[in-house]
N, C-alpha and C positions, 0 to 999 in steps of 0.2 A: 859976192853970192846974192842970189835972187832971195825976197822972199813971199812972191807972187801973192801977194796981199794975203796972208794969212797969219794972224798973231803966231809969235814964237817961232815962226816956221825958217829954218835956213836950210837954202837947197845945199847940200852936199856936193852936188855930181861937178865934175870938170865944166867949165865956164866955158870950153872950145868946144868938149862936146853938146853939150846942151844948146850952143850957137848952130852947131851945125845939123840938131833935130829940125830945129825952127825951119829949117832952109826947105826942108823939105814938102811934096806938094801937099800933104795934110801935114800939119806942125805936130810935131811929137810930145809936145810940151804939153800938149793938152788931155795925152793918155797918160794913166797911171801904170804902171807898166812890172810885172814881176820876172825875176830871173828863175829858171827852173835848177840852178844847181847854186849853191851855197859855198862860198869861200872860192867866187870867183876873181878876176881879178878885178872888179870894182869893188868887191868887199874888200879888198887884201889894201887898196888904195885909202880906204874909208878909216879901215881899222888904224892901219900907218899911219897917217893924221890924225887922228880923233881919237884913236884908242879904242879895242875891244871892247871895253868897259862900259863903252858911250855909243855903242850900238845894237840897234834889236833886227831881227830878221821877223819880218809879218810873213804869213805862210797862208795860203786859203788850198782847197783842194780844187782837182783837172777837175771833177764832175762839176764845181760851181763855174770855172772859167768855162767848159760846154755844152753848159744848161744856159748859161747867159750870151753866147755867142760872143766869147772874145774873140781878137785877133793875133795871130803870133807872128813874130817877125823870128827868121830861122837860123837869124845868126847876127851879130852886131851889127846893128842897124846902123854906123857910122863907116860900117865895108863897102857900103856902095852911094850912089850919086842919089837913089832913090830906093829907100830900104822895101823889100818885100812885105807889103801889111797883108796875108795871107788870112783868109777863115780861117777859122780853129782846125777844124776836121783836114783838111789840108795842109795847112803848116805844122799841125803836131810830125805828120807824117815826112816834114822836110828838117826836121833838126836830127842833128848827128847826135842820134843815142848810142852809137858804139863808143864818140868820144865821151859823153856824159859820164856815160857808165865804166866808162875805165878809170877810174881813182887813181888805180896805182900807178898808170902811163901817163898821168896825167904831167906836161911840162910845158909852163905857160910861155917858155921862148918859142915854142913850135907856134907860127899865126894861126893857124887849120883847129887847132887846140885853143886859142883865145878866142877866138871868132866865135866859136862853137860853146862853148860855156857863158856866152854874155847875149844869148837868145832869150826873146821876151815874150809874156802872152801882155798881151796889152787891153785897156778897155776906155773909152775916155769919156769915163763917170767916174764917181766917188764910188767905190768899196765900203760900205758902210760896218765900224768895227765888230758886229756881231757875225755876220759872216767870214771873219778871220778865224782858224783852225787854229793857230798855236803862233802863238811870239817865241821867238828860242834868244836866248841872251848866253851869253858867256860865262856868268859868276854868281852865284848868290846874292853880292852886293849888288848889280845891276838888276837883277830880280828884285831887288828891295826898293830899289826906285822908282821903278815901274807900278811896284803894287801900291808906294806911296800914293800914285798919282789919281786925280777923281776918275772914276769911271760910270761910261753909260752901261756897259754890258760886261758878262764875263767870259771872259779869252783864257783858254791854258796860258801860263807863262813857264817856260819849259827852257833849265839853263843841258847845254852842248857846247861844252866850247873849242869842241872837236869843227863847228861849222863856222867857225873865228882862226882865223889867220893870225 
């Protein structure tokens, strides 16, 4: 695991995928990057390893992704040779919110269904934590770890653990 020079910091993601953002003609490594639906299957991989417990979901709202002019990628950026870096206003409009929004059809053996849930708005700057909307954690106790820690600003911490796999 990378920990691209940041104290504490260990990258989670898959080592192949993350080799294979790089590759691309802007390196992906370099955006910070949000999934717009929760308990997809990177979470489900995360939690599997690491445990629910030991994972937060950061959340900001659309209006700050396009008031800031992010970019969205409309589907797993690892589907194709060169993933679609789309403006905001345009790639909102290219991701399958029919799948998104179907919860209960949701089965992640169908590809059309993974692809489609692991769509990003991307930005490649820092997020600074005062414009994060809500942290959702899973438990009480992981709530309690969170609010142990120092803080510059205050964030809702808001346990769901309906959004944990």
């Amino acid at each position: 695991m990378k920990s691209r020079g940041i104290t504490g910091f260990i990258d989670i993601a898959d080592p192949e995928i993350l080799d294979k953002r790089e590759q691309y003609t802007q390196a992906l490594s370099r955006h910070v990057l949000f999934h717009f639906y929760a308990n997809n299957p990177f979470d489900y991989a995360v939690c599997r390893r690491y445990g629910s417990e030991n994972m937060a979901i950061i959340t900001i709202r659309r209006t700050l992704s396009k008031a800031n002019e992010f970019f969205i990628i409309p589907s797993h950026p690892v589907n194709r040779t060169t993933p679609e870096i789309l403006p905001y206003e345009k790639g909102i409009e290219q991701i399958r919110w029919d799948i998104l929004d179907n919860e209960a059809g949701r089965d992640y053996q169908d590809r059309d269904i993974r692809q489609a849930c692991m769509a990003e708005c991307v930005m490649d700057y820092t997020i600074p934590a005062g414009a994060f909307s809500f942290i959702y954690v899973s438990s009480d106790q992981a709530k309690r770890r969170i609010d142990a820690m120092p803080k510059k600003t205050d964030v809702s911490i808001r346990i769901n653990p309906h959004m944990f796999p």
